[in-house]
C-alpha positions as a Markdown table, in Angstrom:
| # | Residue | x | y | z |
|---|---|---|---|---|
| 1 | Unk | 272.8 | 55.4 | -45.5 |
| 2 | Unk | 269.4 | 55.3 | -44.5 |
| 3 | Unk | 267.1 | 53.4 | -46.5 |
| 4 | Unk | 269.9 | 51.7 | -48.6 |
| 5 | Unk | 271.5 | 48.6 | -48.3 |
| 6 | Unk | 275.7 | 48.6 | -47.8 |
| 7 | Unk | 277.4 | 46.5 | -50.4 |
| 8 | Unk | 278.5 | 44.2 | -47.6 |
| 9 | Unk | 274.9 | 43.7 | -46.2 |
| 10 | Unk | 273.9 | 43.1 | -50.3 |
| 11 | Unk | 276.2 | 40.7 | -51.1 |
| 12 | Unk | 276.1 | 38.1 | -47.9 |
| 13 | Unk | 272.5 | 38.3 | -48.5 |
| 14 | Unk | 272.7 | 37.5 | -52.3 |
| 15 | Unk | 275.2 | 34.4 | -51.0 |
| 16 | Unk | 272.1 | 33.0 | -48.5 |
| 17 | Unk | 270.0 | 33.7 | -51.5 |
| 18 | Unk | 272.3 | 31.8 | -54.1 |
| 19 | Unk | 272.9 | 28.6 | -51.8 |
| 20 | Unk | 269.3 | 28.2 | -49.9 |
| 21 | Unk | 268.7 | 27.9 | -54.4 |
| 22 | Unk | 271.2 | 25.2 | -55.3 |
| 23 | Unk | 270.1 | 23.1 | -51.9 |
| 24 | Unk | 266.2 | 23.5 | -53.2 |
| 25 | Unk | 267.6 | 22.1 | -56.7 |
| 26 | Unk | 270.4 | 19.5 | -55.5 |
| 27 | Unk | 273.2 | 22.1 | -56.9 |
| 28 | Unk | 276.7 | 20.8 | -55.1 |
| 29 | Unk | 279.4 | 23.1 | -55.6 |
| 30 | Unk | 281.4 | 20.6 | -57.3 |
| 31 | Unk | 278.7 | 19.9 | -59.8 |
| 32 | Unk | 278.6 | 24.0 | -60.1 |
| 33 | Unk | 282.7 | 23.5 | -60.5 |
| 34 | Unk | 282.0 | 20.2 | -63.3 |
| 35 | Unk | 279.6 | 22.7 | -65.3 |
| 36 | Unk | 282.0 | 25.7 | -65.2 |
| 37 | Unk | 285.1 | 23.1 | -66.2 |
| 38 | Unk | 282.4 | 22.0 | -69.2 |
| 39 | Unk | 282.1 | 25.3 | -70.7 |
| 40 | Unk | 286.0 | 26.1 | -70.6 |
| 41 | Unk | 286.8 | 22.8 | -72.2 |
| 42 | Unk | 284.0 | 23.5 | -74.9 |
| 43 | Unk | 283.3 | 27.1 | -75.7 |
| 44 | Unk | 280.7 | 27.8 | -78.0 |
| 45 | Unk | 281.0 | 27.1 | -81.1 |
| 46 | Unk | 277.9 | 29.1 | -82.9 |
| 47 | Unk | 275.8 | 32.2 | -81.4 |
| 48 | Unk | 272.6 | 34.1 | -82.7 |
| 49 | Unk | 271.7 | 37.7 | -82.3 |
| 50 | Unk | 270.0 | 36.7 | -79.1 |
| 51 | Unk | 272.8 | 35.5 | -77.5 |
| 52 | Unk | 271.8 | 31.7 | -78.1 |
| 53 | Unk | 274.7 | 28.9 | -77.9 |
| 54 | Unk | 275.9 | 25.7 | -79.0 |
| 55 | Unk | 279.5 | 24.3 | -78.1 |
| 56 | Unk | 278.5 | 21.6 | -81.2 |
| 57 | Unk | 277.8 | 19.1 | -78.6 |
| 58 | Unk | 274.5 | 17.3 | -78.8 |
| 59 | Unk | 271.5 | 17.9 | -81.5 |
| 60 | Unk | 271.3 | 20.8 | -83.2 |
| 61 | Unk | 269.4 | 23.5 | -81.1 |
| 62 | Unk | 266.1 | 24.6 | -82.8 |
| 63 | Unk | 267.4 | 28.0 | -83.3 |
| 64 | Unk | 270.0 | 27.1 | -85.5 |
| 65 | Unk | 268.0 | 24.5 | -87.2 |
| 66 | Unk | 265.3 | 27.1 | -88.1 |
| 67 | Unk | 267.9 | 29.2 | -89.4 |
| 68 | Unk | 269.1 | 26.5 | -91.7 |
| 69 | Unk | 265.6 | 25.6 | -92.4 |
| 70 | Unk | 265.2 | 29.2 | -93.5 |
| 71 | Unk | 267.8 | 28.8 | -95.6 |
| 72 | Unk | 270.7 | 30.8 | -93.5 |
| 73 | Unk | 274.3 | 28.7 | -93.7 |
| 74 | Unk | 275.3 | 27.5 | -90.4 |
| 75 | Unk | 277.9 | 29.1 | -90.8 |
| 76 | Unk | 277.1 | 32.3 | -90.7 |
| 77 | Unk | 276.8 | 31.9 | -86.8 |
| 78 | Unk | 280.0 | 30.5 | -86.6 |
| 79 | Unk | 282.3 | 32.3 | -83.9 |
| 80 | Unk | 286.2 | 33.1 | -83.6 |
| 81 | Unk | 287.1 | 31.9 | -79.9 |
| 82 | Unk | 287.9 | 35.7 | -78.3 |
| 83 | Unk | 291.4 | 36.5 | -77.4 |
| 84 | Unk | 292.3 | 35.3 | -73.8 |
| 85 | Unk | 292.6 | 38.6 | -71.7 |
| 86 | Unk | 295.7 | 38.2 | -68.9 |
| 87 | Unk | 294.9 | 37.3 | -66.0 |
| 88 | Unk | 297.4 | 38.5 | -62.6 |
| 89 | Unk | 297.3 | 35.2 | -61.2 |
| 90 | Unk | 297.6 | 32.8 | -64.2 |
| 91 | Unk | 294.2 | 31.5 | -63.8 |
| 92 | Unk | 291.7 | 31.2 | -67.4 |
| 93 | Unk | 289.0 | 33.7 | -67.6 |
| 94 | Unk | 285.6 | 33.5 | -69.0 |
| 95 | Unk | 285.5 | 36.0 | -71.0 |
| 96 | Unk | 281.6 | 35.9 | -70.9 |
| 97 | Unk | 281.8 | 37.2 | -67.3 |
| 98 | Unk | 284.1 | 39.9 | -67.9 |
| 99 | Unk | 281.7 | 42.4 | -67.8 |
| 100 | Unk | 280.3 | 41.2 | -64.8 |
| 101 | Unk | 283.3 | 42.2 | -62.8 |
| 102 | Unk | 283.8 | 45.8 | -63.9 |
């Protein structure tokens, strides 16, 4: 293994990396927790070709206001919530961060 870093070794030191982060920006884990809870109880609602979002909260984001603008219906960018994939322990899965896990 010389020359490479174990998986071990890699992720403790990405988990220093992420926390010495959310102390330089005032990130608490339960505000980390709040946001996460946020986007479960309002998924997106619209989403561009670039991967842009909006849970219909708020103004309208200038992406879909250009499209509109342009003439494009909002609702062409109107998304189906996905299926909800099983989970083994009963707990609600993003299914944004599915393929982070594979």
């Amino acid at each position: 293994m010389k020359g490479k870093i174990a998986d071990g070794e890699a992720r403790d030191r990405l988990i220093i990396w992420i926390r010495r982060r959310m102390e330089e920006f005032g990130i608490t884990p339960q505000a980390l927790a709040d946001s996460i809870q946020h986007d479960l109880d309002h998924p997106p609602l619209y989403r561009d070709a670039r991967g842009n979002e909006w849970n219909g909260l708020g103004d309208t984001p200038q992406w879909l206001r250009a499209a509109r603008n342009a003439g494009v219906d909002p609702g062409f960018f109107r998304i189906t919530a996905p299926a909800e994939p099983p989970s083994e322990d009963g707990k609600k899965i993003d299914p944004r961060q599915l393929d982070l896990f594979a």
